[in-house]
PALUMFI-790654 format. One record per atom (N, C-alpha, C): residue number from 1; atom name; x, y, z. Coordinates in Angstrom, 2 decimals. Layout:
BEGIN
NUM	CA	X	Y	Z .
...
This chain:
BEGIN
1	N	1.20	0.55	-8.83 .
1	CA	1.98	1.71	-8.46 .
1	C	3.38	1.29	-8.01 .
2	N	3.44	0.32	-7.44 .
2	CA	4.63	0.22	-6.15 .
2	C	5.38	-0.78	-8.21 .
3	N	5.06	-1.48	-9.22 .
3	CA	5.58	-1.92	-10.03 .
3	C	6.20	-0.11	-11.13 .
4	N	5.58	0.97	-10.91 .
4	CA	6.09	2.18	-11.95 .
4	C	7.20	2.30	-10.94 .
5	N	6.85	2.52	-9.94 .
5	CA	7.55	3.13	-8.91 .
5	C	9.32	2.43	-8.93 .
6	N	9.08	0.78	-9.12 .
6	CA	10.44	-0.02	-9.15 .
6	C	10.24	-0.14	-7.93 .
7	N	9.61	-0.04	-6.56 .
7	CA	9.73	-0.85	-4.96 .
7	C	8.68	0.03	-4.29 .
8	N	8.48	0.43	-3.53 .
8	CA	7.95	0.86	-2.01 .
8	C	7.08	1.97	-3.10 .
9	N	6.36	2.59	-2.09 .
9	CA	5.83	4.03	-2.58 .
9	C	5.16	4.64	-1.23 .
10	N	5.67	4.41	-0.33 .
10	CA	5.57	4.90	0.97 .
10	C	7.18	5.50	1.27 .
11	N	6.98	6.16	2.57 .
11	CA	8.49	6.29	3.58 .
11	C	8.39	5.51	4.11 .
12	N	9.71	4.95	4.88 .
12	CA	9.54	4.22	5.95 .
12	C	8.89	4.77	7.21 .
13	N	9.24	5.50	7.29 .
13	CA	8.97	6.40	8.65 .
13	C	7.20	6.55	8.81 .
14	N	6.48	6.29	7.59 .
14	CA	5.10	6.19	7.75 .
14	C	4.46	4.40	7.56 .
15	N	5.14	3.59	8.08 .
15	CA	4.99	2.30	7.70 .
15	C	3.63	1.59	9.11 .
16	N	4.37	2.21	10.27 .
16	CA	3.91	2.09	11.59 .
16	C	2.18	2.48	11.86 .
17	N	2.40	4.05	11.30 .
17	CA	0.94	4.71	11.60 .
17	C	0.30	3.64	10.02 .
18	N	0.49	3.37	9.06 .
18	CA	-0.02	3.06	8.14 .
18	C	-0.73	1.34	8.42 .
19	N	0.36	0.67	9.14 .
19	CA	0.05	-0.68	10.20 .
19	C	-1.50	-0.44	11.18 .
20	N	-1.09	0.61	11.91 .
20	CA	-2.14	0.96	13.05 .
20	C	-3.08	1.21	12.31 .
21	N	-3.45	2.16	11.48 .
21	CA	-5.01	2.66	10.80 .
21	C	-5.24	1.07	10.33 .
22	N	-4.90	0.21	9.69 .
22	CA	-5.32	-0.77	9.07 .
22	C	-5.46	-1.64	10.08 .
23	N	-5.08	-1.58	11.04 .
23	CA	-5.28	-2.82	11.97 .
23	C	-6.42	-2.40	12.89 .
24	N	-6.77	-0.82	13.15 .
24	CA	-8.18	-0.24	13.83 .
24	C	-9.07	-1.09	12.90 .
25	N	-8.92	-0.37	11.48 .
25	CA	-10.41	-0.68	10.75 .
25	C	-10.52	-1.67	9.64 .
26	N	-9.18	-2.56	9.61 .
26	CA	-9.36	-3.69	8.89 .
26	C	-8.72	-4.70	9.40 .
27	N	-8.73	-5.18	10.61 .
27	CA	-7.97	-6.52	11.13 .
27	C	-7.53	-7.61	10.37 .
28	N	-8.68	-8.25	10.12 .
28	CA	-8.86	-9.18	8.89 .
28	C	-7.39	-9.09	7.31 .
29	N	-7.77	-7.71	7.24 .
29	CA	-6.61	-7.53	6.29 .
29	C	-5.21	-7.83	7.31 .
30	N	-4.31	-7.28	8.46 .
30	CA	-3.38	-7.16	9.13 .
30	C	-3.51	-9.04	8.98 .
31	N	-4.36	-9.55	9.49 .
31	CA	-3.83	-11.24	10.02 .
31	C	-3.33	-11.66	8.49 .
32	N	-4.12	-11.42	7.49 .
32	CA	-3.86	-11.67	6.20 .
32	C	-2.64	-11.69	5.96 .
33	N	-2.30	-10.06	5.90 .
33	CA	-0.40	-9.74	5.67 .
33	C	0.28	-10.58	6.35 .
34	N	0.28	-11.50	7.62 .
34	CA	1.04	-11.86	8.75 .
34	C	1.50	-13.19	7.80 .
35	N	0.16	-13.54	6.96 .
35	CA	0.47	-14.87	6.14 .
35	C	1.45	-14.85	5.05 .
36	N	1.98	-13.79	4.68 .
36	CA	2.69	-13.39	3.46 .
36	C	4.30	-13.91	4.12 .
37	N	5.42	-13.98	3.35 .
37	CA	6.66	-14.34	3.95 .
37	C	6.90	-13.06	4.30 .
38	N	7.85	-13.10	5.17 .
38	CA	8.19	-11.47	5.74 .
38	C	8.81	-9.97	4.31 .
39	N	9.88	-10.38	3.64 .
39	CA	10.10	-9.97	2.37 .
39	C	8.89	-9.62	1.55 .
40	N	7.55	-9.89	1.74 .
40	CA	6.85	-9.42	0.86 .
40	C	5.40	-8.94	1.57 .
41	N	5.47	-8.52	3.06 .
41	CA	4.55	-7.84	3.74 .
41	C	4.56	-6.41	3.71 .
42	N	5.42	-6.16	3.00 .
42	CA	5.33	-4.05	3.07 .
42	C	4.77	-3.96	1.58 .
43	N	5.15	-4.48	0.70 .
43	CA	4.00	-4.55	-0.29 .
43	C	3.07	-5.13	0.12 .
44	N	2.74	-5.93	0.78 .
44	CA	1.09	-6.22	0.75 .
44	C	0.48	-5.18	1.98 .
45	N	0.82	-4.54	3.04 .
45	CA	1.00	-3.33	3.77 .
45	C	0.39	-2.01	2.62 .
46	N	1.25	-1.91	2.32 .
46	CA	1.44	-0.65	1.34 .
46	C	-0.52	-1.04	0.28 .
47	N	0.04	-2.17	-0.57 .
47	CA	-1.06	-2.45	-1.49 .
47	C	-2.54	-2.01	-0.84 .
48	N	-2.71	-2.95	0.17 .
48	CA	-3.99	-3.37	1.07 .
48	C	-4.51	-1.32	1.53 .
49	N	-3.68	-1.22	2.04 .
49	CA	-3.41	0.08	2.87 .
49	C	-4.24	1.15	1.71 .
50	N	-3.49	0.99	0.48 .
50	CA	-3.74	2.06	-0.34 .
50	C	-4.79	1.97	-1.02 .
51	N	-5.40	0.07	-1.10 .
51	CA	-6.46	-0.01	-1.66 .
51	C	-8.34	0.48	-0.55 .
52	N	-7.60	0.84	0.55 .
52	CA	-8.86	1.69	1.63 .
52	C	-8.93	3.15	1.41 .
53	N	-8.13	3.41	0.71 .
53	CA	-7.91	5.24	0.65 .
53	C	-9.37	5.86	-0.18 .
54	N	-9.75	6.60	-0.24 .
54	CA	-10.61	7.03	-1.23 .
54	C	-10.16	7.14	-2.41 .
55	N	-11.09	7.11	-3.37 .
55	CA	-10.44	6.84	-4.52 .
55	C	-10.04	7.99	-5.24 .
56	N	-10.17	9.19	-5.29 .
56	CA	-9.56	10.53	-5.51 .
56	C	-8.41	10.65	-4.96 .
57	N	-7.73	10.03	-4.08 .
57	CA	-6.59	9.61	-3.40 .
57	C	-5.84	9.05	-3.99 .
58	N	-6.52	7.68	-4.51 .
58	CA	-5.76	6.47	-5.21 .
58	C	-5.20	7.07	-6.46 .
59	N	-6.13	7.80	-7.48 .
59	CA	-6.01	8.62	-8.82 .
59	C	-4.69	9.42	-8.80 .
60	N	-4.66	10.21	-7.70 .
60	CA	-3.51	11.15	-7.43 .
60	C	-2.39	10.16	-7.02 .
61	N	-1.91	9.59	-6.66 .
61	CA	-0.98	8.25	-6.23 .
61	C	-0.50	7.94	-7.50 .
62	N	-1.75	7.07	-8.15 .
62	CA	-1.40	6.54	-9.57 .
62	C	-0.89	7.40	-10.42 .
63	N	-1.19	8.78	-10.25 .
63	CA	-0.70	9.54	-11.38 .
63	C	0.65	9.74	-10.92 .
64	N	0.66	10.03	-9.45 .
64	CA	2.20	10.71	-9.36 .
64	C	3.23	9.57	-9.75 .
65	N	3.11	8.11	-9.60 .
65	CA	3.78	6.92	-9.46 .
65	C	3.87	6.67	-10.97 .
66	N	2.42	6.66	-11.53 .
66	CA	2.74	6.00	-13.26 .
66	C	2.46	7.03	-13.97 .
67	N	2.36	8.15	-13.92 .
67	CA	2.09	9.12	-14.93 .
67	C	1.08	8.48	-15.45 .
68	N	0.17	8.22	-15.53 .
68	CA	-1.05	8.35	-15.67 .
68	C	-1.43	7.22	-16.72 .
69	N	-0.42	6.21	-16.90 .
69	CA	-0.05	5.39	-17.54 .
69	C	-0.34	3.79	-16.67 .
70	N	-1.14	3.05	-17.62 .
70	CA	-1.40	1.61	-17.18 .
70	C	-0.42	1.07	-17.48 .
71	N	0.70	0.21	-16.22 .
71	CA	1.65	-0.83	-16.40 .
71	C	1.18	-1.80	-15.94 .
72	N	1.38	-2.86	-17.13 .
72	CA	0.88	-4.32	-16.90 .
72	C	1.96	-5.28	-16.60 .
């Protein structure tokens, strides 16, 4: 998504609460991101984040981001 998209596919302004839910119920993932260089932790943020969503969630994302289209 965040590759149709060309960068981010969040706001900033939801980066924080999106940090906190993942760090309640996936810690493990948060120490993970910490390992990434700083430049490439809001994609792995964003990625990780979006890969917990339900997946009727994810579908609607992917569609709005790639039109419904697999980019490799």
């Amino acid at each position: 998504m965040q590759r149709c998209a060309g960068g981010p596919i969040s706001e900033r302004q939801h980066h924080r609460a999106m940090y906190s839910a993942l760090a309640r119920s996936h810690p493990a993932e948060v120490r993970s991101i910490r390992s990434y260089p700083r430049q490439q932790q809001l994609s792995e943020l964003e990625a990780r984040y979006t890969a917990k969503l339900p997946p009727q969630d994810v579908l609607k994302l992917f569609d709005r981001y790639c039109g419904g289209q697999v980019s490799v």
